[in-house]
C-alpha positions as CSV (number, residue, x, y, z in Angstrom):
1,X,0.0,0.0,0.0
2,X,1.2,3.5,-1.1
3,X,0.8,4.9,2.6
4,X,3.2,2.2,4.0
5,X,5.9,2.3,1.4
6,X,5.7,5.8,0.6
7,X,3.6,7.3,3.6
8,X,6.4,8.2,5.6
9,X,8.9,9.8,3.3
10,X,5.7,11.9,2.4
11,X,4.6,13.0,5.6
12,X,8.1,14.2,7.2
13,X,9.2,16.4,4.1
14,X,5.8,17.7,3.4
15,X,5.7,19.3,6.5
16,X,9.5,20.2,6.4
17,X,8.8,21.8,3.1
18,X,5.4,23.0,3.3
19,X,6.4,26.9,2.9
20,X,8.1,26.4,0.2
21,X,5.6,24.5,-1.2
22,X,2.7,27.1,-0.9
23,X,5.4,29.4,-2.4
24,X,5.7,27.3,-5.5
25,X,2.1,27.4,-5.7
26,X,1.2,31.1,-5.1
27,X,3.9,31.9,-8.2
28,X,1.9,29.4,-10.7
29,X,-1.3,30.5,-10.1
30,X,0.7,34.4,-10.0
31,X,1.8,33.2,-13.5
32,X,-1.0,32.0,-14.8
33,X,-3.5,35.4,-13.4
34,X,-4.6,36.8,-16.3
35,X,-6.9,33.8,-16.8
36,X,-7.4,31.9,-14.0
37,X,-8.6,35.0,-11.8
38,X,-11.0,35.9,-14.8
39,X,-14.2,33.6,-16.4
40,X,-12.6,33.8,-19.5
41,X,-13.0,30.0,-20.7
42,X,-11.6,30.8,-24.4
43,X,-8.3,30.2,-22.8
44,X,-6.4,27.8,-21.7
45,X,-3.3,27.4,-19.0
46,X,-0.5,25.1,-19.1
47,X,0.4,22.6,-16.0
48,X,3.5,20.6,-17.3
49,X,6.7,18.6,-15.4
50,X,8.1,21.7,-13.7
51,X,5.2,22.2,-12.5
52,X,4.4,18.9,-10.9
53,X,8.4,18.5,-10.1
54,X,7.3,20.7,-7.4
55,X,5.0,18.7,-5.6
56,X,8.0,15.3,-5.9
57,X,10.5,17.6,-5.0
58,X,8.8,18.6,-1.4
59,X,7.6,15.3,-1.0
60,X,11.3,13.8,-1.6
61,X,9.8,11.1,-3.5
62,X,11.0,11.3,-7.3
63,X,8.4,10.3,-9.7
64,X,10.4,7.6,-11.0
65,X,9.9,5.8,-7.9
66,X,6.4,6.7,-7.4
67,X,5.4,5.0,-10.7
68,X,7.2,1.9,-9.5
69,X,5.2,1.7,-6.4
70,X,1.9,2.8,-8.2
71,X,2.5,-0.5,-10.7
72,X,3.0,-2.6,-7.8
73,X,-0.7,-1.9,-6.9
74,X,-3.3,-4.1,-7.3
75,X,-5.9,-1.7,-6.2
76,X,-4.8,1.3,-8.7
77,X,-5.4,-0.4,-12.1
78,X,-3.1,0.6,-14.6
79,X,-5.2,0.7,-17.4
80,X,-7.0,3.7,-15.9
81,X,-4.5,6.2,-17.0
82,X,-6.4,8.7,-14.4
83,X,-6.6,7.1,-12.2
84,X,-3.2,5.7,-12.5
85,X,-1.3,9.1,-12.9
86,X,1.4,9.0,-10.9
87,X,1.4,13.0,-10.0
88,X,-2.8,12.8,-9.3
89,X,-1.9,9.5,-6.7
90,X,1.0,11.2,-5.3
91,X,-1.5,14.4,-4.4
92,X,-3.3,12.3,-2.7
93,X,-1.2,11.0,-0.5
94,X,0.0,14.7,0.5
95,X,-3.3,15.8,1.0
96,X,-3.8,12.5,3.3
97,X,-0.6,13.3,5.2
98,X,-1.8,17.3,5.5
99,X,-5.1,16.3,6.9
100,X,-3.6,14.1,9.7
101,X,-1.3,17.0,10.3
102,X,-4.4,19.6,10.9
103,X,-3.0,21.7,8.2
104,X,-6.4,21.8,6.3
105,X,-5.9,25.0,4.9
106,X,-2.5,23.8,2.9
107,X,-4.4,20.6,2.1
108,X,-7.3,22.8,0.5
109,X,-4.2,24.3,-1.9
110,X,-2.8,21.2,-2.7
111,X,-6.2,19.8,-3.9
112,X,-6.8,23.1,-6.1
113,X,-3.0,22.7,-7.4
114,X,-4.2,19.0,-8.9
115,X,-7.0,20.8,-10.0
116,X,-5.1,23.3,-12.2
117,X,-3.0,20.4,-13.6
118,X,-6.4,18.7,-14.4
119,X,-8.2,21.3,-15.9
120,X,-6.2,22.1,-18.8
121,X,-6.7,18.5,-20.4
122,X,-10.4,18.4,-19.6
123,X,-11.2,22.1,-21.5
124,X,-8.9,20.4,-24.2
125,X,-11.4,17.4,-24.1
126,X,-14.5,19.7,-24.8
127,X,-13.1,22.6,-26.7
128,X,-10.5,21.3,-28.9
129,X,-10.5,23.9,-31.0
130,X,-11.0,27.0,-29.0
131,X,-13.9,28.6,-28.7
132,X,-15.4,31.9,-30.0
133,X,-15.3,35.0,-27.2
134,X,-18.4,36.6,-28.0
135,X,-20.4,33.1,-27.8
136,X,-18.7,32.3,-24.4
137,X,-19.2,35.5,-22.8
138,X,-23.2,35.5,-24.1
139,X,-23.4,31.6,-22.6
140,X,-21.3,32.7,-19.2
141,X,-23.7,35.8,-19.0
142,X,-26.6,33.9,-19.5
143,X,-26.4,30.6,-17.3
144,X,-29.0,29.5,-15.2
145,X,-28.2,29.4,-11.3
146,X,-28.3,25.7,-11.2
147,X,-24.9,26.5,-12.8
148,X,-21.5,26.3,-9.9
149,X,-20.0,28.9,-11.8
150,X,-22.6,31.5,-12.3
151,X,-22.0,32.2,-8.1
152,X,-18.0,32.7,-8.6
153,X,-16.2,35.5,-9.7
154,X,-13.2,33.0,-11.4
155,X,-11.7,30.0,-12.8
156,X,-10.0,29.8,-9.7
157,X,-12.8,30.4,-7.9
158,X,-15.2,27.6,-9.1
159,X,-11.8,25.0,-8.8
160,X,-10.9,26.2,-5.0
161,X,-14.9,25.6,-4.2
162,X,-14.9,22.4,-5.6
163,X,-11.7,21.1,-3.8
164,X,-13.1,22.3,-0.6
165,X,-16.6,21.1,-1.0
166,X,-14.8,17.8,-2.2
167,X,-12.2,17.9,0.6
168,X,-15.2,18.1,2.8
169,X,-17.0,15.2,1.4
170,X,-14.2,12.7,1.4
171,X,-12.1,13.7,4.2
172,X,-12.3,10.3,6.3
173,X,-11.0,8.8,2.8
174,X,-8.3,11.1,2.6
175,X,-7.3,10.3,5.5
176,X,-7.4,6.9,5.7
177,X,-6.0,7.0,2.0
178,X,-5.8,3.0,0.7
179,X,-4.7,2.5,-2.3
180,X,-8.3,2.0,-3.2
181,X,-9.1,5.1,-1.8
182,X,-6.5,6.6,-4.1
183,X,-7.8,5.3,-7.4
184,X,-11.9,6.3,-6.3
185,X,-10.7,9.7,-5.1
186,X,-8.3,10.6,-8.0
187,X,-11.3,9.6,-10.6
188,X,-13.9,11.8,-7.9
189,X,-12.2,14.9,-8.6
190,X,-11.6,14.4,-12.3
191,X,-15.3,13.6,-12.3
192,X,-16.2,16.8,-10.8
193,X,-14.4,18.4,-12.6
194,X,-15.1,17.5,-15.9
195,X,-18.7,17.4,-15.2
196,X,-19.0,21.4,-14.5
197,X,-16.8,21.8,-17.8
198,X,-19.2,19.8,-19.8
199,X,-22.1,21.2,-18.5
200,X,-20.5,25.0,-19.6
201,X,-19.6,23.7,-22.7
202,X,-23.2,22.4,-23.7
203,X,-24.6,25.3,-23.2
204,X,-22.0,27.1,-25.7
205,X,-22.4,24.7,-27.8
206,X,-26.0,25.0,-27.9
207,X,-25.5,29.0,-28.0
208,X,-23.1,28.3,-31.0
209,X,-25.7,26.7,-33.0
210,X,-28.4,29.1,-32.6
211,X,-26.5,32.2,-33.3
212,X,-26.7,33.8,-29.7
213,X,-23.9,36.2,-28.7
214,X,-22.9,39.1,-26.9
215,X,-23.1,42.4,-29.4
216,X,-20.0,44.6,-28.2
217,X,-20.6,47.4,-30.9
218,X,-24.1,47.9,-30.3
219,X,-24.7,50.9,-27.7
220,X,-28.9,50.0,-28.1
221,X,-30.4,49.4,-24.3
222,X,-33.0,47.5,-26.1
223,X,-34.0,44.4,-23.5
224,X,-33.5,42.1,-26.9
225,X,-29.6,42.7,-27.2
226,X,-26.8,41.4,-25.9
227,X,-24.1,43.5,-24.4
228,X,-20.6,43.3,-22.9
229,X,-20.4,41.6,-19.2
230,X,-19.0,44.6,-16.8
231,X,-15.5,43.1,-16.3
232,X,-14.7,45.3,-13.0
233,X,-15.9,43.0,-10.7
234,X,-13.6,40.3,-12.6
235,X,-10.7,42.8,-12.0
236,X,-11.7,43.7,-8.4
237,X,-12.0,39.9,-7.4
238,X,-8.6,38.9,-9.1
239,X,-6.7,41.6,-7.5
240,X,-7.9,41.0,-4.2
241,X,-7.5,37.3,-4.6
242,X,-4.0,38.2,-5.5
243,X,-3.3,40.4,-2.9
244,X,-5.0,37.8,-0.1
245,X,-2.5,35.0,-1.3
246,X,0.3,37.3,-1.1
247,X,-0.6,38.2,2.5
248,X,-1.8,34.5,4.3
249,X,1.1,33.2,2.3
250,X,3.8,35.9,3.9
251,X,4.8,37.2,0.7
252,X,5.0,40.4,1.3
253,X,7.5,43.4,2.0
254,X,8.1,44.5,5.7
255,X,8.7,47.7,4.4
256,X,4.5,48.1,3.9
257,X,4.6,47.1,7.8
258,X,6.9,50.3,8.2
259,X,5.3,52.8,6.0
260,X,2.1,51.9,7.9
261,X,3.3,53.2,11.1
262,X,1.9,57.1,11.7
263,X,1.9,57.6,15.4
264,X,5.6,57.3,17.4
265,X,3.6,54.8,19.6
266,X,2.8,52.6,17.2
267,X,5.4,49.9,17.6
268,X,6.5,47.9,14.6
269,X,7.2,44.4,16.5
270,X,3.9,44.7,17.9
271,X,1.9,45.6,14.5
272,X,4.0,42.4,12.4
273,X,3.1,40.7,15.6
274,X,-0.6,41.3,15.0
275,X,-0.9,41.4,11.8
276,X,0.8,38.0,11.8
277,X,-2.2,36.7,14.2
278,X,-4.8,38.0,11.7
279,X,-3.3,36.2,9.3
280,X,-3.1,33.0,10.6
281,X,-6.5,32.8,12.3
282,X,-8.2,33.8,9.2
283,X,-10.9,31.0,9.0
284,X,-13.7,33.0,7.8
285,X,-11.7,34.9,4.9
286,X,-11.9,37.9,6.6
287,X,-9.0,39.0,5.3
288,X,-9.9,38.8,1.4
289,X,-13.6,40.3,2.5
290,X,-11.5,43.5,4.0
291,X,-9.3,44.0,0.9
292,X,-12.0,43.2,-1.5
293,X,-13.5,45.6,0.3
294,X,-11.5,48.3,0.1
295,X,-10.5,48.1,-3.6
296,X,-14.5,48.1,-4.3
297,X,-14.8,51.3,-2.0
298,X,-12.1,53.2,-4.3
299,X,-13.8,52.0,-7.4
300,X,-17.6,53.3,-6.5
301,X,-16.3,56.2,-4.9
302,X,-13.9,57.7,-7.6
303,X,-15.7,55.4,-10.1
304,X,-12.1,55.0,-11.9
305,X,-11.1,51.3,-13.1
306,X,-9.1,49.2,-11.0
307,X,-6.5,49.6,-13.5
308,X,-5.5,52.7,-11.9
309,X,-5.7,51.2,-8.3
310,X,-1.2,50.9,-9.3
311,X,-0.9,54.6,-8.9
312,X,0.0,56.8,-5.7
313,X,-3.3,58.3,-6.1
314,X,-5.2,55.4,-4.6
315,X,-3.5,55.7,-1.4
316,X,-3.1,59.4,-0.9
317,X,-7.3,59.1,-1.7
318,X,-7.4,56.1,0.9
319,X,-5.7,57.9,3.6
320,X,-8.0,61.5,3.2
321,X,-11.2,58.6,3.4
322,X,-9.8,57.3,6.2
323,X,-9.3,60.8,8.1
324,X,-12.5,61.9,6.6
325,X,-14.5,59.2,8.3
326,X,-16.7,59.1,5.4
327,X,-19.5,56.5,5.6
328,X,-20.3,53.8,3.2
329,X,-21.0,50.2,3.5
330,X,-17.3,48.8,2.6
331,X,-15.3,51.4,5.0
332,X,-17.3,50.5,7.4
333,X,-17.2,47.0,7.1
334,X,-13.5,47.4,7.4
335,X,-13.1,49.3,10.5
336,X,-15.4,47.3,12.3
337,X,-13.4,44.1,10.9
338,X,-10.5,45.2,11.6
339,X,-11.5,46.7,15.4
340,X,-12.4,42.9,16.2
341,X,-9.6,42.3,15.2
342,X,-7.8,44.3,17.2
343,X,-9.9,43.0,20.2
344,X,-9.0,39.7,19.4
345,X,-5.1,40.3,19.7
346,X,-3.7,43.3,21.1
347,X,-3.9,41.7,24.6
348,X,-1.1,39.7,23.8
349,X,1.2,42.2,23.5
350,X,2.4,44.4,26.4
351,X,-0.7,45.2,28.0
352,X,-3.9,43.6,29.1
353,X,-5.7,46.7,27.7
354,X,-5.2,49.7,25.6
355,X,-6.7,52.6,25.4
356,X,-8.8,53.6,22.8
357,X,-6.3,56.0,21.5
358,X,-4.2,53.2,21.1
359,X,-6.2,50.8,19.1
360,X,-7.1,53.8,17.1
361,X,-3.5,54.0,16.4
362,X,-2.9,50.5,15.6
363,X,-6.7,50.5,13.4
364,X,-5.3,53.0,11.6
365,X,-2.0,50.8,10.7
366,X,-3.4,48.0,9.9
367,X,-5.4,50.1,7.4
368,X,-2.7,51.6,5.7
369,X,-1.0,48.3,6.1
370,X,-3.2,46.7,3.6
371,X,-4.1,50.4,0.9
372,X,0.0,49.8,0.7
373,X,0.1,46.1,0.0
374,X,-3.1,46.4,-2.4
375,X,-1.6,49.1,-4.1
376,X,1.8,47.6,-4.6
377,X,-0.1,43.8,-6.2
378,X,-1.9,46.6,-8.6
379,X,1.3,47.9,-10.1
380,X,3.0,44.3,-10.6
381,X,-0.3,42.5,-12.2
């Protein structure tokens, strides 16, 4: 059985390797932004050996040997070459080892990393030979709710919710993670995968044949015609998506931390102390909701794209909000958010409790923290 020969190996260098694993990660899916943080379905990424090197090389089992214990198995039929792929088994077994571990969240990323390698050969399976933008955009537009997709914002967005509804499903299995359990679960996910793809693609197909498309010349309100999707909620959810893995994955300047800092007694161990905390006991998302927040708040506001959310302006216009206390529903969502945050932290750091001027102070920082950090993913996208 894979988890005895293998099981070990896995488990001791997954954990010994797991930042630089989510690093690895964060930079595909970085890579890859323009379309998997869009609902563009005209495209497709790329997933190949580098990419899945990755995975073997923080495991520290080479995918020469996998194979050779995969073959061995009499419960993972070779003939299946899905259920048989030696990178799709070898997920698995991570996400088996990550789940005993508690680290669900990195299990989660894992299983949406097997996703992205899967996804690319499914769309290839139903659109072959590309499809036509204007057809996909009408059929995206006009999808009935019983659609997955027509609640997300992304490609990435409908692959992370079915991981995690899927990680949730079969998580005892995971666990327990027989080689039979290997073969079922591998084919699950391709399965669920490949039916939301097909399901999307009948629909174009069907859109295709009668003619139906989105008109982008026309400038007629008419009920009866078809106009262009408003793509800033696309940009606002991929650069706050962006932004969020940047932050819970640590990759981000301590210089932001710094510039943050506008009152003397405002210390800078204690802020990275608790923006650290806020990090790490982000169950709920809060963190994403905050920034997504803020980047929509700029964009009603000013109403400018978020293509200009790169330049200084956005945070010298941030800054006079904040010290304007203007009210709307996204500022404050993010002051209260980030007062409980506050409440839920400061106490661990120097006293038992501030003063209002202090957390005031500190609110303030961790503001500024993330106008600096949103700013600065605008300007590299």
């Amino acid at each position: 059985m894979l988890k005895d020969t293998l099981g070990p190996t896995v488990s001791k260098n997954i954990l010994a390797n797991q930042k630089k694993f989510e690093r690895g990660i964060v930079q595909y899916i970085d890579k890859n932004s323009d379309i998997l943080y869009s609902l563009d379905l005209t495209k497709r990424i790329s997933f190949g050996d580098a990419n899945r090197d990755l995975l073997y090389s923080t495991i520290g089992v080479s995918q020469e040997q996998a194979r050779a214990e995969i073959a061995k198995s009499k419960q993972i039929p070779a003939v299946n070459k899905i259920k048989s792929n030696t990178f799709y088994c070898m997920t698995i077994l991570t996400v088996g080892a990550l789940l005993e571990a508690k680290k669900d969240k990195l299990a989660l990323l894992t299983l949406t990393y097997m996703s992205l390698n899967m996804y690319p050969s499914i769309h290839y399976g139903f659109f072959k030979f590309g499809a036509n933008q204007n057809v996909m955009d009408y059929t995206i537009a006009n999808l009935s709710n019983s659609y997955r997709i027509r609640t997300m914002n992304s490609i990435y967005a409908l692959l992370e919710d079915n991981a995690s509804v899927y990680m949730n499903t079969y998580k005892k299995r995971l666990i327990r993670c027989t080689d039979d359990d290997i073969a079922q679960l591998v084919s699950a996910m391709w399965d669920r995968i490949k039916g939301k793809i097909k399901k999307i693609a009948q629909a174009y197909y069907d859109n295709h044949e009668k003619g139906n498309y989105l008109n982008y010349d026309s400038d007629s309100l008419e009920q009866d015609n078809y106009h262009i999707m408003d793509n800033d909620s696309y940009a606002i959810d991929r650069l706050a998506t962006k932004t969020y893995l940047k932050m819970i994955n640590h990759q981000f300047d301590s210089r932001f931390i710094k510039y943050a800092i506008t009152r003397s007694d405002t210390s800078y161990s204690k802020l990275a102390n608790i923006i650290d905390d806020i990090i790490g006991d982000d169950e709920n998302n809060d963190v994403r909701k905050v920034i997504s927040a803020l980047i929509e708040y700029y964009v009603l506001t000013c109403k400018k794209p978020p293509d200009t959310i790169g330049r200084g302006e956005f945070v010298s216009f941030m800054k006079k909000v904040y010290a304007s206390n203007a009210a709307l529903e996204q500022l404050d969502f993010v002051k209260s958010t980030i007062d409980r945050w506050l409440n839920e932290n400061m106490f661990k750091y120097g006293k038992a409790k501030y003063a209002n001027t202090a957390k005031l102070q500190y609110r303030k920082s961790i503001y500024m923290f993330l106008v600096f950090i949103i700013n600065y993913e605008a300007k590299t996208q």
